[in-house]
C-alpha positions as CSV (number, residue, x, y, z in Angstrom):
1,X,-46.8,-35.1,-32.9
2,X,-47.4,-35.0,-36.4
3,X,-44.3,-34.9,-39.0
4,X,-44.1,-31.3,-39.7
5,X,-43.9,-30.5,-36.1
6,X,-41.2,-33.4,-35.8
7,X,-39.5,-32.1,-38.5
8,X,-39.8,-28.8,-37.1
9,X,-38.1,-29.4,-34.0
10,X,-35.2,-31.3,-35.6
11,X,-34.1,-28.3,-37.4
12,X,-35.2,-26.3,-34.7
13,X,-31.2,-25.3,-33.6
14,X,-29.9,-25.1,-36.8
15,X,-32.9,-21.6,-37.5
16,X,-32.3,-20.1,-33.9
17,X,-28.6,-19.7,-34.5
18,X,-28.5,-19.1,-38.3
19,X,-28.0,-15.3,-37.9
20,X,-28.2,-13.5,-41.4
21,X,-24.6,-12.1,-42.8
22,X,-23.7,-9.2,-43.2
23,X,-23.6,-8.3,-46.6
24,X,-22.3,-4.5,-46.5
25,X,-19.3,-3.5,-48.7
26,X,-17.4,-3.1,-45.6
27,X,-18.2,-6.2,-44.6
28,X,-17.4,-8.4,-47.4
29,X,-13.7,-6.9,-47.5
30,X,-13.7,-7.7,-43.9
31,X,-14.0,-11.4,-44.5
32,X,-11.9,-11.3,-47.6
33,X,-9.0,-9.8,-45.0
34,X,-9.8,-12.5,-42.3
35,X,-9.7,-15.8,-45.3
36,X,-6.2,-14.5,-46.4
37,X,-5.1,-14.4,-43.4
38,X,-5.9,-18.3,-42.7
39,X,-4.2,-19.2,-45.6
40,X,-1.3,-18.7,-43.4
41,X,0.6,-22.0,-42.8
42,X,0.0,-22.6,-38.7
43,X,-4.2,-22.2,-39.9
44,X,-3.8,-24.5,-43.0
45,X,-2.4,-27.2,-40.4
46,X,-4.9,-26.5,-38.2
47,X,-8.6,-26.8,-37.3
48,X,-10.5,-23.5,-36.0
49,X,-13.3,-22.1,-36.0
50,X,-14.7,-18.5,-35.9
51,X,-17.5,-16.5,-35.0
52,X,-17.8,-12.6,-35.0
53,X,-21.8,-10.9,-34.6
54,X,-22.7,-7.7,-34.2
55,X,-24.1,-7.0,-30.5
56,X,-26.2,-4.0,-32.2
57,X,-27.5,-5.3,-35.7
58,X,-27.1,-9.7,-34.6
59,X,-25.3,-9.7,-38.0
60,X,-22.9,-12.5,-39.0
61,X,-19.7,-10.3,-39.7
62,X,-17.4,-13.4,-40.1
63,X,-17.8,-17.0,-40.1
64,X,-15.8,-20.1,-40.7
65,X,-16.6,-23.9,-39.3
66,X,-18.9,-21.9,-36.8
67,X,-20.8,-25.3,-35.7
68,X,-18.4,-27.3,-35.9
69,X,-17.1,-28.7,-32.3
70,X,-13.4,-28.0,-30.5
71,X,-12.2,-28.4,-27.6
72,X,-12.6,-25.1,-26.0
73,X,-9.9,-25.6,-23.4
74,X,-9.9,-22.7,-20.6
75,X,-12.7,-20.8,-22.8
76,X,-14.8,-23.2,-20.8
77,X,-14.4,-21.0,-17.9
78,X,-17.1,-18.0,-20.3
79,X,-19.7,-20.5,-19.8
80,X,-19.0,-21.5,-16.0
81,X,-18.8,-17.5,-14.9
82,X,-22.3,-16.8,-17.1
83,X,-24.2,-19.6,-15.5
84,X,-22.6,-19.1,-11.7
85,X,-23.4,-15.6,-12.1
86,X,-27.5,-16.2,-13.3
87,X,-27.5,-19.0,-10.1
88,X,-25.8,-16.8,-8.0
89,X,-25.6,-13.5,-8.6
90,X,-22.5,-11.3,-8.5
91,X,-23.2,-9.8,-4.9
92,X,-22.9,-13.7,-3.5
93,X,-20.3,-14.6,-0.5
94,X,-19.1,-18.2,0.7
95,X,-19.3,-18.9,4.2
96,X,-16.9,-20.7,6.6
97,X,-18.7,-21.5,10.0
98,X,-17.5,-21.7,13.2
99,X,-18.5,-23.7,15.5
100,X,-18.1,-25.0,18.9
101,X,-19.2,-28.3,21.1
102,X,-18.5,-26.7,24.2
103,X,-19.0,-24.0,26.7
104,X,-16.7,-20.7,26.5
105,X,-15.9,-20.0,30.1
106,X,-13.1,-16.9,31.2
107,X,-12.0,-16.5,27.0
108,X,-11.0,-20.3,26.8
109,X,-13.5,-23.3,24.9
110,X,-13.6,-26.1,26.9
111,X,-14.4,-28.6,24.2
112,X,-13.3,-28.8,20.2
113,X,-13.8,-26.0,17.9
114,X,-14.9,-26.6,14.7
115,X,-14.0,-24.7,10.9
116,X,-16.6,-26.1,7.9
117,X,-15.8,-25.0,4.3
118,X,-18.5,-24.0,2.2
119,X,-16.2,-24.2,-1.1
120,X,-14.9,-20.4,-0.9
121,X,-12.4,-20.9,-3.8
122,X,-11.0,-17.3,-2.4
123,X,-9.9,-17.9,1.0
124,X,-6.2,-17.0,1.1
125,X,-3.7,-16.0,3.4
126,X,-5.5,-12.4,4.2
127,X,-8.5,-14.1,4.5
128,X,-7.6,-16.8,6.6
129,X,-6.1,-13.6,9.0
130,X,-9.6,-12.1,8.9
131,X,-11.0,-14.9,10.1
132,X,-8.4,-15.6,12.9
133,X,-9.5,-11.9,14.0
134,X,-13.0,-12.7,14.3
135,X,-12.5,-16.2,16.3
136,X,-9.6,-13.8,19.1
137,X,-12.4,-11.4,19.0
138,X,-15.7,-13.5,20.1
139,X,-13.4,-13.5,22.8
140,X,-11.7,-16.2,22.5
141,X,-7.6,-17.1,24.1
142,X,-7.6,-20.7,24.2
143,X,-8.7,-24.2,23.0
144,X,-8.9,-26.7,25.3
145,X,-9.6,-29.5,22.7
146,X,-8.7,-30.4,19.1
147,X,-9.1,-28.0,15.8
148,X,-11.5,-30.0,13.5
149,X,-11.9,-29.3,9.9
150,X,-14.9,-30.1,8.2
151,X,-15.2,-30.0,4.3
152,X,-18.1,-32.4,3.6
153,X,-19.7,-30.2,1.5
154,X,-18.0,-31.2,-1.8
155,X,-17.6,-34.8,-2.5
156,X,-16.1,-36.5,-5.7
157,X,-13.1,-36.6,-4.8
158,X,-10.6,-34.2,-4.8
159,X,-9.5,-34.4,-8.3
160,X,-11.4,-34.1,-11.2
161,X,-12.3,-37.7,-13.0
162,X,-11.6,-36.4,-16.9
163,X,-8.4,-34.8,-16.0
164,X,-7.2,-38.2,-16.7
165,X,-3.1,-37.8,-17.2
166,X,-2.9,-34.8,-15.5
167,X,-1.3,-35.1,-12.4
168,X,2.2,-33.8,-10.7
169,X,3.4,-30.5,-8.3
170,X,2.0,-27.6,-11.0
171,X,-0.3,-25.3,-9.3
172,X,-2.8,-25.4,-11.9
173,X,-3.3,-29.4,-10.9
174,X,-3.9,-28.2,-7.5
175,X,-6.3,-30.6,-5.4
176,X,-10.4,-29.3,-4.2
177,X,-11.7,-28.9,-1.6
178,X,-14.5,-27.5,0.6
179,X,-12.2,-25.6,2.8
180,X,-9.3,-24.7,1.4
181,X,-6.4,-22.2,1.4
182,X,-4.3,-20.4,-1.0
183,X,-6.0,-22.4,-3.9
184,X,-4.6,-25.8,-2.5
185,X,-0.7,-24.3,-3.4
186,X,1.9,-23.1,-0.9
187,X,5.0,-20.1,-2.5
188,X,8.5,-21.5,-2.7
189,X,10.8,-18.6,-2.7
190,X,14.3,-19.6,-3.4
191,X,17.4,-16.9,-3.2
192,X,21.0,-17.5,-4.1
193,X,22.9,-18.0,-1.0
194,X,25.8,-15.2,-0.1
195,X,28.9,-17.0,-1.1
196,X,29.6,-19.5,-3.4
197,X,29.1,-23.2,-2.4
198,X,26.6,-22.1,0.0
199,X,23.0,-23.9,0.1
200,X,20.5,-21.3,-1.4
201,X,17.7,-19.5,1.1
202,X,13.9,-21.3,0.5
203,X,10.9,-19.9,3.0
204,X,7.7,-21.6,1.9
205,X,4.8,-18.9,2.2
206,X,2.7,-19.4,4.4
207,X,5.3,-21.7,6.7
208,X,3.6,-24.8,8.3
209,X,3.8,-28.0,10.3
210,X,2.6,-29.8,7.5
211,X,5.6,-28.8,4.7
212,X,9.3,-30.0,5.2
213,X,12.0,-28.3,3.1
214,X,14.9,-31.0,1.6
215,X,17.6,-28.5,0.3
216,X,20.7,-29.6,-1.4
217,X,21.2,-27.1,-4.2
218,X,24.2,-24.7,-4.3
219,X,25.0,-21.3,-4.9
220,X,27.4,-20.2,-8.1
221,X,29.0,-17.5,-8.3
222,X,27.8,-14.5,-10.3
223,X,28.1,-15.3,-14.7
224,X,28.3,-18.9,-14.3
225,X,24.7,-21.2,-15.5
226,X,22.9,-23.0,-12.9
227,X,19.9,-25.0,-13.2
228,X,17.7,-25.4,-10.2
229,X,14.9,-27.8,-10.3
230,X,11.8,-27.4,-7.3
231,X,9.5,-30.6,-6.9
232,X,7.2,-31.4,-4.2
233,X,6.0,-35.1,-3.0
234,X,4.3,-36.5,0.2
235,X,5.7,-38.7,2.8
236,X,5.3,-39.9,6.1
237,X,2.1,-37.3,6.2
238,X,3.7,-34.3,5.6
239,X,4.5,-32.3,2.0
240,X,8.5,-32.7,1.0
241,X,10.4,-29.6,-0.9
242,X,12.8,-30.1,-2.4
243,X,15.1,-28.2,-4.4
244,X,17.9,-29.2,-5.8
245,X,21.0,-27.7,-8.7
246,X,22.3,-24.8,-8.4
247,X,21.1,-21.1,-8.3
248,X,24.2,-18.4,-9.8
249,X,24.5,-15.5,-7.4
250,X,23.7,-12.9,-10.1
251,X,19.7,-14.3,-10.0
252,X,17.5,-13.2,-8.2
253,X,14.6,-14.9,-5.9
254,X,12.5,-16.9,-8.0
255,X,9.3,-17.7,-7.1
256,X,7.2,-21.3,-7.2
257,X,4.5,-22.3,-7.2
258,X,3.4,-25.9,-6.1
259,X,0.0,-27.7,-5.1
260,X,-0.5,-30.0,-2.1
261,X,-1.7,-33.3,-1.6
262,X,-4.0,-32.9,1.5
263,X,-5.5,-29.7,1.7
264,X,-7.8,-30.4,4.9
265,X,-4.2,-31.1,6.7
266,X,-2.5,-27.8,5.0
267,X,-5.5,-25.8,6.0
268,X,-5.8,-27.0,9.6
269,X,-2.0,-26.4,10.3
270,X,-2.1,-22.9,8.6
271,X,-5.1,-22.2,11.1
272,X,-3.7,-23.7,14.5
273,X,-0.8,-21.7,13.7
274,X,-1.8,-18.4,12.7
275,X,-4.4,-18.9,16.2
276,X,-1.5,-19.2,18.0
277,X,0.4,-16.0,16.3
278,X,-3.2,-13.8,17.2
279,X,-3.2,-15.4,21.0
280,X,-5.5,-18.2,20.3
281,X,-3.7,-21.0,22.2
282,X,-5.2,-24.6,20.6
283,X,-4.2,-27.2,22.7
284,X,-5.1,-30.3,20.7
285,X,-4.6,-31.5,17.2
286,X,-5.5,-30.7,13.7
287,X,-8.3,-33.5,12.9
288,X,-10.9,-34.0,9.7
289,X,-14.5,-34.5,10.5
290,X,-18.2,-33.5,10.7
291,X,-19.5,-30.7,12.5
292,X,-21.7,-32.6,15.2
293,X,-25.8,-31.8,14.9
294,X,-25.9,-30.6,18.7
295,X,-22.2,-28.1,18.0
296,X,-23.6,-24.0,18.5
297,X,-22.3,-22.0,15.8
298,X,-19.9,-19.2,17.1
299,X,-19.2,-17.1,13.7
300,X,-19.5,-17.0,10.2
301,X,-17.0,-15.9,7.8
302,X,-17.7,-14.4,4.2
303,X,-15.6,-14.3,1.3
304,X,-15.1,-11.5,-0.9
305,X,-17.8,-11.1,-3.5
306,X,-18.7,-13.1,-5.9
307,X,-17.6,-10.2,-8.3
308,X,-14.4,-9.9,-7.1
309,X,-13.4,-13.6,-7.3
310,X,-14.3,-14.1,-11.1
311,X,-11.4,-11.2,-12.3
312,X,-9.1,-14.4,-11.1
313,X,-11.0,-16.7,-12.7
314,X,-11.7,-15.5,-16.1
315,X,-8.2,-12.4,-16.1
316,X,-5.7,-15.6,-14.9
317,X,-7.4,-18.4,-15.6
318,X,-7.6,-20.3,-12.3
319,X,-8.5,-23.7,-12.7
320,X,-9.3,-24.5,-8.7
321,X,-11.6,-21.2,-8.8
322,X,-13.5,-22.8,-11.7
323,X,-14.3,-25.9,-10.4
324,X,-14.5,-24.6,-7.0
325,X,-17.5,-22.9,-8.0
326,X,-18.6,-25.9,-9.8
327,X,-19.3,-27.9,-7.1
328,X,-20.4,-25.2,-5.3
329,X,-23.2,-24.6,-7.8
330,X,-23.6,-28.6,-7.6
331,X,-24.4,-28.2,-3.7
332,X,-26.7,-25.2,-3.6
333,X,-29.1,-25.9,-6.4
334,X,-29.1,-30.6,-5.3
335,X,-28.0,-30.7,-1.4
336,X,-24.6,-31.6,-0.3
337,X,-22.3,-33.1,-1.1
338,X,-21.7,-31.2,-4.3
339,X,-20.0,-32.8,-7.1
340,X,-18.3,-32.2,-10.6
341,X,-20.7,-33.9,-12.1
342,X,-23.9,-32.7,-10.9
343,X,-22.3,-29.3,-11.2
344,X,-21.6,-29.9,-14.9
345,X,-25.3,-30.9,-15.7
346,X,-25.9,-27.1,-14.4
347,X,-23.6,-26.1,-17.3
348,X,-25.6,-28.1,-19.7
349,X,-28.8,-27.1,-18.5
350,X,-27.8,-23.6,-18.7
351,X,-26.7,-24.1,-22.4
352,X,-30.0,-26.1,-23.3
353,X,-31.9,-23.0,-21.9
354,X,-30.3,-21.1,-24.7
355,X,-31.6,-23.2,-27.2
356,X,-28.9,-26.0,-27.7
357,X,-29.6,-29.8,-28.0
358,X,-27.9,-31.2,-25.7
359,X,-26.5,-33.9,-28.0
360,X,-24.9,-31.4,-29.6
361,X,-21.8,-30.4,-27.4
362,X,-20.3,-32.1,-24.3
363,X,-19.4,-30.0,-20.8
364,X,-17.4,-32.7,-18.3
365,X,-15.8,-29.6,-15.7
366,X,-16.0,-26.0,-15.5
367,X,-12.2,-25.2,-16.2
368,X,-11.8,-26.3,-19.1
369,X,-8.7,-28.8,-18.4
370,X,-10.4,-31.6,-19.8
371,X,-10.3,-32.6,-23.4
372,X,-13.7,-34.3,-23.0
373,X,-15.5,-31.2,-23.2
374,X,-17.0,-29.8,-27.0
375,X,-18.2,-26.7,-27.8
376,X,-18.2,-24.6,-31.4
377,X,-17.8,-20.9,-31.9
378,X,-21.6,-20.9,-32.0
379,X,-21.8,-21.8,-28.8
380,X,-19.8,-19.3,-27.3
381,X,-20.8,-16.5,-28.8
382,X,-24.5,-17.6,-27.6
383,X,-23.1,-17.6,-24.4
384,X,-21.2,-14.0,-24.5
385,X,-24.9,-12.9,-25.8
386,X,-26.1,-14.1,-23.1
387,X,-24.3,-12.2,-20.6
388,X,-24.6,-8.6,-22.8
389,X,-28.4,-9.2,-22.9
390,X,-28.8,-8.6,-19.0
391,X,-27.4,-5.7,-17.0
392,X,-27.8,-7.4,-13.5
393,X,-24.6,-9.9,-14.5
394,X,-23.2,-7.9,-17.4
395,X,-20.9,-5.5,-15.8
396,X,-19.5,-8.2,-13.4
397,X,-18.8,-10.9,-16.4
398,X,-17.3,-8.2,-18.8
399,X,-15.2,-6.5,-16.0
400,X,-13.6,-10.3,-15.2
401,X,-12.2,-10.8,-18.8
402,X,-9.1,-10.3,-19.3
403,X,-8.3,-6.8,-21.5
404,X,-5.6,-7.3,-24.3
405,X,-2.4,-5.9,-23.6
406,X,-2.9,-4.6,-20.2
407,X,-3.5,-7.5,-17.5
408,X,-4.5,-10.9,-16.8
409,X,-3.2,-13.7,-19.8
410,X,-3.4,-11.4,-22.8
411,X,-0.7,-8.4,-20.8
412,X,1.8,-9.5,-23.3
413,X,-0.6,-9.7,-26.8
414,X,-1.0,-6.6,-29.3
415,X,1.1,-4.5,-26.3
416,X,2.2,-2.2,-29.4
417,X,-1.4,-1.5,-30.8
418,X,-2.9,1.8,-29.5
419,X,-6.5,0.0,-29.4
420,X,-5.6,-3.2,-28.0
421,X,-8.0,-2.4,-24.6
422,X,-10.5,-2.4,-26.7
423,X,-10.7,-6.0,-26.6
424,X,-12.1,-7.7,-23.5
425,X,-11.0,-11.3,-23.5
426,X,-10.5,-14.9,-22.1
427,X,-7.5,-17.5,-23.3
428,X,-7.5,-21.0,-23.2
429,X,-4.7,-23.3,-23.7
430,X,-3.9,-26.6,-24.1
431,X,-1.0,-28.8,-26.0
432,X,-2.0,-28.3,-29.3
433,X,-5.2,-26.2,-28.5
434,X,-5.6,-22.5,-28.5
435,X,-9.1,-20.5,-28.0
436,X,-9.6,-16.7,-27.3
437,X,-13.3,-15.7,-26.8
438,X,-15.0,-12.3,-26.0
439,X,-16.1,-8.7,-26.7
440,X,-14.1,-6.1,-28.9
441,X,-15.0,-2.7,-30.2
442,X,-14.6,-1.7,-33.8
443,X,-13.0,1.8,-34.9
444,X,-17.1,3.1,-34.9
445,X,-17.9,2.1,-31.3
446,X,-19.8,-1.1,-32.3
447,X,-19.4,-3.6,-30.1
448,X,-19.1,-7.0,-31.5
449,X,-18.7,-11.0,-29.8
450,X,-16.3,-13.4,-31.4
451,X,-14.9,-17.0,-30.7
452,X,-11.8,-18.5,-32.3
453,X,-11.7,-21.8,-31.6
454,X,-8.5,-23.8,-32.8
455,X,-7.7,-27.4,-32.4
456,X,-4.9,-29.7,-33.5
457,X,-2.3,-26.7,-33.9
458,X,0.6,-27.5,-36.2
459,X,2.4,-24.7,-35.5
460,X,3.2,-22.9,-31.5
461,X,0.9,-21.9,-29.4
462,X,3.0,-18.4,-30.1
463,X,2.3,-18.2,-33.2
464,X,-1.9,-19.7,-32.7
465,X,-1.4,-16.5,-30.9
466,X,0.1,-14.2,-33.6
467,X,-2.7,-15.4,-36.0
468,X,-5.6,-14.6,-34.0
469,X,-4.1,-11.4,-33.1
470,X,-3.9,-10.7,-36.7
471,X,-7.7,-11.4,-36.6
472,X,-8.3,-8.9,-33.8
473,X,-6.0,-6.6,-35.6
474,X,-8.0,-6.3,-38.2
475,X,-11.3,-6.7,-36.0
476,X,-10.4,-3.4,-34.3
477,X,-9.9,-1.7,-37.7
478,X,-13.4,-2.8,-39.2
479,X,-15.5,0.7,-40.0
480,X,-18.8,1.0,-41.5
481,X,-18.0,4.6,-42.9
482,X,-15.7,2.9,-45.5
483,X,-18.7,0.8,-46.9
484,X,-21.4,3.8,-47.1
485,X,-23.0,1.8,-44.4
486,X,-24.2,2.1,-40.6
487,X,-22.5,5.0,-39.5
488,X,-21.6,6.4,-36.3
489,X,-23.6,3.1,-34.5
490,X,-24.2,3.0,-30.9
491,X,-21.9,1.3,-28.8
492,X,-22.9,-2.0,-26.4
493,X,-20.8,-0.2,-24.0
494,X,-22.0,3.3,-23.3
495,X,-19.5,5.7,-22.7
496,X,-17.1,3.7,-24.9
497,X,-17.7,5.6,-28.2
């Protein structure tokens, strides 16, 4: 190689992404608008970075620390639903198989049956009804043998090796798994009791074998404060509830939300028991293993769409979806049993293939929840490029983003703003990190992708908020017509004008 074409290739990144500025009237007061308003004290404490290009003209309208790297936080989860959705496709379903290593004589299985997980991060309690349905209807009344779960198709553990200090009840820490239910989290609802001194009502949804319910808290009567406090640990194999303080009479149910410690064992009892409710009589126990090479397979179960699943990824940020499909992604494209890891690699590979060195940002998960990973405002907007660049994924990615003001983690943002749904998003979020990525429309139609990327807050993560809604404020406000410049420009969206 001789040293222009070394030289070449080390600068290479740095004249792919250098996208010109735009330089229009309109534009310039833009960015003047945009600087002011990070001399606002939560920015000047802060680091963050910013990218906002034109979908139509690839025009820099705003920049600030664009290459520099942040932690992105749940903004991860853009790259994770681009990549899955290029491997996959939107129209993809898991499976979970059924199988059998016995006859089925008179409606009853005279042997063991066997459930294997496939990683559907979607299979919840309706599911898990559907798929009693299909195992009453093969026929099937009784098993005269053991229910055996099988989820050797993800390995690594079920917890994620970066999330390093991140452990406790909270559903977002919830466990993985190859077959799991209800994103590895059970519902605690709690109701005041109906006099005072009384112990409140709990029902844990859906109610199992494997979950015990320790209940000391009392009822108040009705104006008085109460505190109640619901925590969740494992002993002697089972999942312990318990709830404790007091609950006033004048509340009512509350609803929480806590992850479990062995999913396999969750999911097994949910099944045996909900067999049981549909007829399906399962005379043994609820056991782990492997699906033996000589079982027959009786059924297979598919998830929803692959379309469907990423609105709860990318609208409400669900960590277990994210890496859920991580692994998955991780199995599929380098055998079982996939891994974190090897599903991360994916994620780099997918970011190298838009140009990137991959010495120059770091992807450990596909959530987000770690603080190992790195990427800049560059980056993303690459990414959200990407996407809008190809019609057989686009729909489905943009459609999963959250829209300001209306649903998902931005229902509460710029709720008073007329254009505010304008502004297809994702959040991310992290103690001391705030990141909101996507697609917006300006007051001409043009459709434009942006990335704020802050780091190291100084201030709330209410008021991180404020500020980049201040951005998007202005964002949705941004006109050509004032500058004597691009008018009436197409829209990425059509229809949208």
């Amino acid at each position: 190689m001789t040293g222009l074409a070394a030289l070449a290739l080390l600068f290479l990144p740095a004249l792919l992404f250098a996208q010109p500025l735009d330089d229009s009237p309109s534009a310039v007061h833009f960015r003047e608008k945009v600087d002011r308003l990070f001399e606002r004290q939560c920015a000047k404490g802060s680091r963050a970075g910013v990218k906002i290009v034109s979908l139509q003209s690839g025009q820099v309208l705003f920049e600030k620390n664009n290459s520099e790297l942040f932690v992105p936080a749940s903004n991860m989860k853009v790259v994770t639903t681009a990549a899955a959705l290029r491997k996959v496709g939107p129209d993809y379903r898991f499976p979970t198989r059924v199988y059998a290593t016995g006859p089925v004589e008179k409606r009853k299985l005279k042997g063991d049956l066997y459930v294997k997980g496939f990683g559907d991060p979607f299979l919840v309690t309706e599911q898990m009804w559907l798929l009693v349905n299909e195992i009453k209807n093969l026929p099937l009344d009784a098993v005269e043998g053991d229910l055996v779960l099988d989820d050797s198709y993800f390995g690594g553990g079920r917890k994620v090796a970066t999330w390093k200090g991140q452990s406790g009840p909270e559903a977002y820490l919830a466990p993985l798994g190859a077959l799991s239910l209800n994103f590895n989290t059970v519902a605690v609802h709690v109701a005041p009791g109906k006099r005072e001194g009384n112990a409140p009502v709990v029902i844990v949804d859906p109610a199992t074998p494997f979950h015990k319910v320790e209940n000391s808290a009392v009822t108040k009567a009705r104006g008085r404060r109460g505190r109640l406090v619901v925590n969740r640990h494992h002993k002697d194999g089972r999942d312990v509830i318990s709830v404790s303080g007091s609950l006033p009479q004048s509340v009512g149910r509350k609803t929480y939300y806590l992850n479990v410690t062995r999913p396999l064992e969750y999911a097994g009892e949910a099944l045996k028991k909900m067999l049981g409710q549909a007829g399906v009589n399962v005379t043994g126990k609820v056991l782990p293993g492997q699906v033996p090479e000589d079982a027959v397979l009786l059924h297979e179960h598919d998830s929803l769409p692959f379309s469907d699943i990423l609105q709860g990824l990318d609208k409400y940020s669900n960590n277990f979806i994210a890496e859920q499909i991580l692994r998955t992604l991780s199995a599929r494209e380098f055998g079982p049993p996939g891994t974190t890891e090897s599903g991360a690699r994916l994620l780099t590979d997918y970011m190298k293939s838009l140009g990137f060195s991959e010495t120059g940002f770091s992807i450990v998960d596909g959530s987000g929840l770690s603080r190992q990973n790195r990427l800049s405002p560059d980056h993303m907007v690459a990414v959200l490029k990407d996407a809008h660049g190809d019609w057989s994924i686009f729909p489905e990615f943009v459609s999963a983003l959250a829209i300001m003001g209306l649903d998902g983690s931005v229902n509460e943002r710029m709720t008073k703003h007329p254009e505010s749904r304008k502004i297809r998003t994702k959040t991310g979020t992290l103690n001391r990190v705030s990141s909101l990525s996507g697609f917006f429309q300006s007051r001409d139609g043009e459709v434009f992708a942006f990335s704020i990327l802050m780091n190291g807050l100084k201030c709330s993560n209410g008021r991180a908020h404020r500020l980049q809604n201040a951005i998007m404020t202005e964002a949705l406000a941004f006109s050509r017509r004032e500058g004597n410049a691009l008018a009436d420009s197409n829209s990425g969206f059509p229809g949208l004008q």
